[in-house]
PASEZA-646787 format. One record per residue (C-alpha): residue in one letter; x, y, z. Coordinates in pm, whole numbers, plus 50000, padded with zeros to 5 digits. Example, Ala and Ser with C-alpha at 12.3 -4.5 7.8 and 13.67 -1.06 7.14 Angstrom:
@rest=A, x=51230, y=49550, z=50780 $
@rest=S, x=51367, y=49894, z=50714 $
// end
This chain:
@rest=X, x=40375, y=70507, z=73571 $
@rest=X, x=40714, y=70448, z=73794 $
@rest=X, x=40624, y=70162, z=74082 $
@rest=X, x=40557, y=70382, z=74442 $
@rest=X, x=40817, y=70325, z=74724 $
@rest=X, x=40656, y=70127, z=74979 $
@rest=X, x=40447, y=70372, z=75190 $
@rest=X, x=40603, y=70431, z=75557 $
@rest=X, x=40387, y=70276, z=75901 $
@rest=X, x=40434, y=70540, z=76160 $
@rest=X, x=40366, y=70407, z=76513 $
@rest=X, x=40264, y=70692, z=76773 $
@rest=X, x=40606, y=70912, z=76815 $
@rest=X, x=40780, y=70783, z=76524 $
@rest=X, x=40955, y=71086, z=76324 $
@rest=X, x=40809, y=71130, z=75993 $
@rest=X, x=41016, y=71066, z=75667 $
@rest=X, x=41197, y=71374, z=75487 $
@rest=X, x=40913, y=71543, z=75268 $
@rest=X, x=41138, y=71455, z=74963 $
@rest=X, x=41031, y=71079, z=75019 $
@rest=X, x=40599, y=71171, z=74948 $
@rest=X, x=40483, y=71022, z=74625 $
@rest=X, x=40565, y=71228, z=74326 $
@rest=X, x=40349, y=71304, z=74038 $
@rest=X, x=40410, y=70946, z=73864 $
@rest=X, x=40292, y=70780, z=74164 $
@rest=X, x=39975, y=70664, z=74218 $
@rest=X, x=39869, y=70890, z=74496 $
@rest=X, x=40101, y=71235, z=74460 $
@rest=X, x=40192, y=71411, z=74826 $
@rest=X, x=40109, y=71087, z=75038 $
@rest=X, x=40413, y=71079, z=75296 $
@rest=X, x=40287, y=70810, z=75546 $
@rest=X, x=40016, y=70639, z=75713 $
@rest=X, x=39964, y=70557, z=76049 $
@rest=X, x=40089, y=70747, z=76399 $
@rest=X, x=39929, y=70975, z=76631 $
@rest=X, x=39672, y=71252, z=76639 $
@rest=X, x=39789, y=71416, z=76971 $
@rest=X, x=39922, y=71816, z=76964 $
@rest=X, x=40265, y=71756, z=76947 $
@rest=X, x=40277, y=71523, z=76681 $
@rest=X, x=40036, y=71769, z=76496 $
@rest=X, x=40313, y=72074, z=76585 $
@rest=X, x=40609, y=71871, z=76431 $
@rest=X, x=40399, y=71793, z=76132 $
@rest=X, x=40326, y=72088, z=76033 $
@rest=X, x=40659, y=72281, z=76108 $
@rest=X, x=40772, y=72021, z=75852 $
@rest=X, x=40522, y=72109, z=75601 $
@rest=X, x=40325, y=71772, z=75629 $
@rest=X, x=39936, y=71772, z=75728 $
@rest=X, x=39671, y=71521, z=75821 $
@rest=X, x=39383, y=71414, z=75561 $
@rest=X, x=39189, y=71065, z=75559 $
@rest=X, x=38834, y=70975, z=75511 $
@rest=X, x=38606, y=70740, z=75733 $
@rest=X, x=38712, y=70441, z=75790 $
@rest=X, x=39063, y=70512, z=75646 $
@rest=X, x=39387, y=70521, z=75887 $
@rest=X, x=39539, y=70848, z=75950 $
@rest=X, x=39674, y=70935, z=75653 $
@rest=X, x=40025, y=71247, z=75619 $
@rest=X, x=40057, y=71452, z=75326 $
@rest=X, x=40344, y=71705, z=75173 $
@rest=X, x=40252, y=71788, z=74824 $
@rest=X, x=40428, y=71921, z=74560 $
@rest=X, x=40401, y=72220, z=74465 $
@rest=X, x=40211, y=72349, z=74752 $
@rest=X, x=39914, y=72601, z=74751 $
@rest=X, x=40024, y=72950, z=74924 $
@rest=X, x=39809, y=73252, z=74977 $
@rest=X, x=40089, y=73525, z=75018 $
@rest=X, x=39866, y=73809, z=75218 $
@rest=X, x=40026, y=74117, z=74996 $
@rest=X, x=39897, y=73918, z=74688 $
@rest=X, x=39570, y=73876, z=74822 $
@rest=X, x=39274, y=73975, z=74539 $
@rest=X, x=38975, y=74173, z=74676 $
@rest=X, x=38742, y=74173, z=74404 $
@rest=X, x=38500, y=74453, z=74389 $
@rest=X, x=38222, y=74273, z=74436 $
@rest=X, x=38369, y=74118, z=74797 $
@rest=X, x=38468, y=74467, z=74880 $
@rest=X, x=38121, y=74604, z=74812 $
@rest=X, x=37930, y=74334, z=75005 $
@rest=X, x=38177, y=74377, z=75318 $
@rest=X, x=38153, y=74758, z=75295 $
@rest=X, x=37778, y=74715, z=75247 $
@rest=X, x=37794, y=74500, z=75615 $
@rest=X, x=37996, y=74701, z=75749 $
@rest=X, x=37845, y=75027, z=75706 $
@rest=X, x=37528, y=74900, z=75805 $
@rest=X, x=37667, y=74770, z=76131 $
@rest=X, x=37520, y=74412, z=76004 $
@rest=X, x=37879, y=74200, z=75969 $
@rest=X, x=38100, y=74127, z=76273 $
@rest=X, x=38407, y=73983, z=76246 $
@rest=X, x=38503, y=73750, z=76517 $
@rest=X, x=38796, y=73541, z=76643 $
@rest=X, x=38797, y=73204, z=76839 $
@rest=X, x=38418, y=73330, z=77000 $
@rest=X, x=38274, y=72958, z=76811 $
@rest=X, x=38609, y=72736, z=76754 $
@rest=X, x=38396, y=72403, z=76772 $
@rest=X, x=38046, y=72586, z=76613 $
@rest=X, x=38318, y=72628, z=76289 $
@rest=X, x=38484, y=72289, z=76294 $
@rest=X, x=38135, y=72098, z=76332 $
@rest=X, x=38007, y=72338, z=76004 $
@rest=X, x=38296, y=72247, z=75820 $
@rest=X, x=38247, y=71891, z=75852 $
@rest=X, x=37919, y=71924, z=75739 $
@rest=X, x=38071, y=72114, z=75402 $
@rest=X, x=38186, y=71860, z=75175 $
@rest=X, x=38517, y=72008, z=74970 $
@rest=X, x=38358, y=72017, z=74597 $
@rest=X, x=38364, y=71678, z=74401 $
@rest=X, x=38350, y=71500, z=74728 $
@rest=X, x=38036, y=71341, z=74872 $
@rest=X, x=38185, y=71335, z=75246 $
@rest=X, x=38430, y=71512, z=75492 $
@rest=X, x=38702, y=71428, z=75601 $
@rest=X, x=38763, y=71624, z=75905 $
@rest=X, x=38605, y=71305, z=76055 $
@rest=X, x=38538, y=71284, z=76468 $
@rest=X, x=38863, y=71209, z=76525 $
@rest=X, x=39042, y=71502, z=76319 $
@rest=X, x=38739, y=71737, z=76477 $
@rest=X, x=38874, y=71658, z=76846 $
@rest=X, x=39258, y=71669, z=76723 $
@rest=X, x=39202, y=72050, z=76631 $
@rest=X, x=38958, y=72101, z=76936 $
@rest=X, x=39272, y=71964, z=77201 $
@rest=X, x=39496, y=72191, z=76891 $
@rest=X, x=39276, y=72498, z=76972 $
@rest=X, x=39295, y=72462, z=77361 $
@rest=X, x=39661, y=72428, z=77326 $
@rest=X, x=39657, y=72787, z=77153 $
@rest=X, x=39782, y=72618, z=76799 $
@rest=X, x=39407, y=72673, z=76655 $
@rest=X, x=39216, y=72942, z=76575 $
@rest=X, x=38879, y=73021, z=76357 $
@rest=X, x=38780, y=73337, z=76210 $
@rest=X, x=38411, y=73393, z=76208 $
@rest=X, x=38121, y=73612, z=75995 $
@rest=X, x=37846, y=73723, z=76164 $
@rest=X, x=37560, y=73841, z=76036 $
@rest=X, x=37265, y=74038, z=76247 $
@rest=X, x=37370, y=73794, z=76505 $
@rest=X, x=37417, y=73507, z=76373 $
@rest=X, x=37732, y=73317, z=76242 $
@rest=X, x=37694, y=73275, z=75889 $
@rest=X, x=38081, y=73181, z=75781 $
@rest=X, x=38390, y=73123, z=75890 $
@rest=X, x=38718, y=72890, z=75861 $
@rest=X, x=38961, y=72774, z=76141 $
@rest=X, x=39333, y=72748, z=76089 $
@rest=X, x=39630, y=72637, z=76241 $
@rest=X, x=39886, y=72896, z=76376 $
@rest=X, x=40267, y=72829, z=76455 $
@rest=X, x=40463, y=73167, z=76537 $
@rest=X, x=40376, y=73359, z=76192 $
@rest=X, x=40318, y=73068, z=75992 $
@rest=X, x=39929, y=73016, z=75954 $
@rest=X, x=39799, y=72671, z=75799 $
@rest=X, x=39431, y=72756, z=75653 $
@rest=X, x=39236, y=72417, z=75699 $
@rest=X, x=38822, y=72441, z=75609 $
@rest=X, x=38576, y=72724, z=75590 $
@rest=X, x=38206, y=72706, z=75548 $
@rest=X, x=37963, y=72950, z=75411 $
@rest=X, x=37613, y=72997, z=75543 $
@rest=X, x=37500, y=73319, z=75350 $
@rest=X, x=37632, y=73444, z=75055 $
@rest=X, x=38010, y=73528, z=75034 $
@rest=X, x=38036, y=73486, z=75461 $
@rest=X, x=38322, y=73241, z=75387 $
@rest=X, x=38525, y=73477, z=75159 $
@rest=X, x=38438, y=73783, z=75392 $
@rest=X, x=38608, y=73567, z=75709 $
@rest=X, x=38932, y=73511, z=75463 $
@rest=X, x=38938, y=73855, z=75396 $
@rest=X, x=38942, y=73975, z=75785 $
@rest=X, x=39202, y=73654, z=75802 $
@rest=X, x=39430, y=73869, z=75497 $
@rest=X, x=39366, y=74186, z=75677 $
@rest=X, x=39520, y=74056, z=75982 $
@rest=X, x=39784, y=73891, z=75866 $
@rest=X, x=39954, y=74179, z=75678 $
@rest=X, x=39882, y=74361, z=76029 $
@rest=X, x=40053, y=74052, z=76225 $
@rest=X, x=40339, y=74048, z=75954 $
@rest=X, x=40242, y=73712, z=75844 $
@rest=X, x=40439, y=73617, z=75527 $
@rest=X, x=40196, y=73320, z=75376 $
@rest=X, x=39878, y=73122, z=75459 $
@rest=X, x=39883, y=72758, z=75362 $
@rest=X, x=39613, y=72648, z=75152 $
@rest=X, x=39727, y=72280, z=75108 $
@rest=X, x=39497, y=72194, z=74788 $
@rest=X, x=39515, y=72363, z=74454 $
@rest=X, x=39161, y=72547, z=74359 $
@rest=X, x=39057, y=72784, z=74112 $
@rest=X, x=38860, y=72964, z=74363 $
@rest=X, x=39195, y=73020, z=74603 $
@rest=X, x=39396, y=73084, z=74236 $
@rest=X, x=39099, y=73385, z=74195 $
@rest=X, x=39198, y=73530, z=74562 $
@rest=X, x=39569, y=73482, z=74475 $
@rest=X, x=39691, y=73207, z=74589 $
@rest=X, x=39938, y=73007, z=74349 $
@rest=X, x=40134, y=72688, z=74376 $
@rest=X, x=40494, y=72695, z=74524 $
@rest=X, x=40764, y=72396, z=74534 $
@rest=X, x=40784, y=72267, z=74801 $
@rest=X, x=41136, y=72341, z=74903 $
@rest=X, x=41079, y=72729, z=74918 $
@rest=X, x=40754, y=72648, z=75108 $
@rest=X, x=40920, y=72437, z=75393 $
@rest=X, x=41214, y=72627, z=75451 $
@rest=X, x=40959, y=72976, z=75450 $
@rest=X, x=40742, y=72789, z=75723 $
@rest=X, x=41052, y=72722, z=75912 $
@rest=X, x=41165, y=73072, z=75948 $
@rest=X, x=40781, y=73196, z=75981 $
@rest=X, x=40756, y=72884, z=76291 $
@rest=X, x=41050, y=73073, z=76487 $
@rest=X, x=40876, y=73401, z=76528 $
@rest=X, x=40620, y=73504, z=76790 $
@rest=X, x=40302, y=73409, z=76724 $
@rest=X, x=40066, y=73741, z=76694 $
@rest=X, x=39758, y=73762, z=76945 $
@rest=X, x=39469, y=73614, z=76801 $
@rest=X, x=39203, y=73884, z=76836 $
@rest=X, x=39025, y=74100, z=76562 $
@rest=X, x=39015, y=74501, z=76511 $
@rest=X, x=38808, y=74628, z=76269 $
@rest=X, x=39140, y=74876, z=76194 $
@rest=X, x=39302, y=74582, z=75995 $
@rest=X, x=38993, y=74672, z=75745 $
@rest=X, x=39285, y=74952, z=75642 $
@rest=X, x=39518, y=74659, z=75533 $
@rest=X, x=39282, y=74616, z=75254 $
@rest=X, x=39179, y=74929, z=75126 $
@rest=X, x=39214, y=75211, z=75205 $
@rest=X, x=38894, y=75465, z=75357 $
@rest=X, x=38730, y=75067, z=75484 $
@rest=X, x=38431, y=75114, z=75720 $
@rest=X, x=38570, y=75060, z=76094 $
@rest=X, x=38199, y=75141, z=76248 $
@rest=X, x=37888, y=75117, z=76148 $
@rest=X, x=37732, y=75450, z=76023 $
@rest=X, x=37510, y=75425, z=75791 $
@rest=X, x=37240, y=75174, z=76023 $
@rest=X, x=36860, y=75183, z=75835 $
// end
């Protein structure tokens, strides 16, 4: 194991480091960038147009990340297995699933918290990264995409969105499949929106089954940096991206017991 480079102390405003300088793969802690600085919006906007994002535990300073390679969900290689696409059409048809956007922003956050990321006993979108993304979705940087079910929200995730770049965060599932059914309406809308990639951050098999697949780093940065400079899309759903999927998708319910 090579000895780390002395991990940077950002003080509120300080610029990060280049991405180049996170911890490699022979380092103890691969993708760490820096600790310290400031949770406020525009530090959060620079971090991520650099392709650097915010993860500590409780009782843990803020801690930056940029690994690499980085986990990217391109929409057009998105997987909709059958048995997703028979459970939405299912809800659909039945006029029992409704797809919402930014209707429960902090109802989504607080359920993600409470959904530890497998292998991990706690969260870390502690109290203080839950109102960082709160004052992020006011500002119009963050946005969740919701399942509802008869009613009732059952799944959803939130996101961050700078002009088409989208940086997927947490999702929680309440009911069967209600978390993969909100990334699906998040696909859908995406190849509507022109949206080139979603973010995923961490490497899973379950975002390797939907299609997502490791990137370096370089090609993911300087794609985020040409998504960043477009116009951000209008964050609201119709049930016509559906099409974006597959083709003949429910749009209304017609088939109610």
């Amino acid at each position: 194991m090579s000895r780390a480079a002395p991990l940077p102390w950002l003080e509120p405003g300080d610029p990060f480091p280049p991405v180049e300088q996170a911890w490699g793969a022979r380092d103890p802690i691969p993708g760490l960038l820096a600790a310290g600085g400031a949770l406020d919006v525009d530090t959060l906007l620079r971090a991520y147009r650099h392709g650097i994002f915010p993860w500590f535990g409780a009782e843990q300073p803020v801690l930056w990340w940029s690994p690499d390679p980085r986990m990217v969900l391109r929409p057009a290689r998105f997987r909709l297995h059958d048995s997703l696409r028979k459970a939405l059409r299912a809800g659909l048809r039945r006029g029992q699933l409704d797809i919402r956007i930014d209707s429960a922003f902090d109802a989504v956050i607080a359920a993600c918290a409470h959904t530890p990321r497998p292998g991990q006993d706690g969260t870390w979108i502690v109290p203080p990264m839950q109102e960082a993304y709160r004052a992020l979705h006011r500002a119009g940087h963050a946005h969740s995409v919701e399942a509802w079910w008869e009613g009732k929200l059952v799944g959803g995730l939130y996101l961050v969105n700078i002009g088409r770049a989208v940086f997927g965060e947490s999702m929680f599932s309440w009911r069967r499949d209600a978390s993969k059914m909100a990334l699906a309406a998040l696909v859908a809308a995406c190849r509507a929106w022109g949206v080139p990639l979603i973010d995923c951050q961490q490497a899973t098999r379950h975002l390797a089954s939907l299609g997502a697949a490791e990137e370096p780093r370089h090609d993911f940065v300087r794609a985020i940096q040409h998504a960043c400079a477009a116009p951000a899309p209008t964050w609201r759903w119709d049930c016509l991206y559906w099409q974006q999927l597959w083709p003949g998708a429910p749009l209304l319910p017609t088939d109610r017991p």
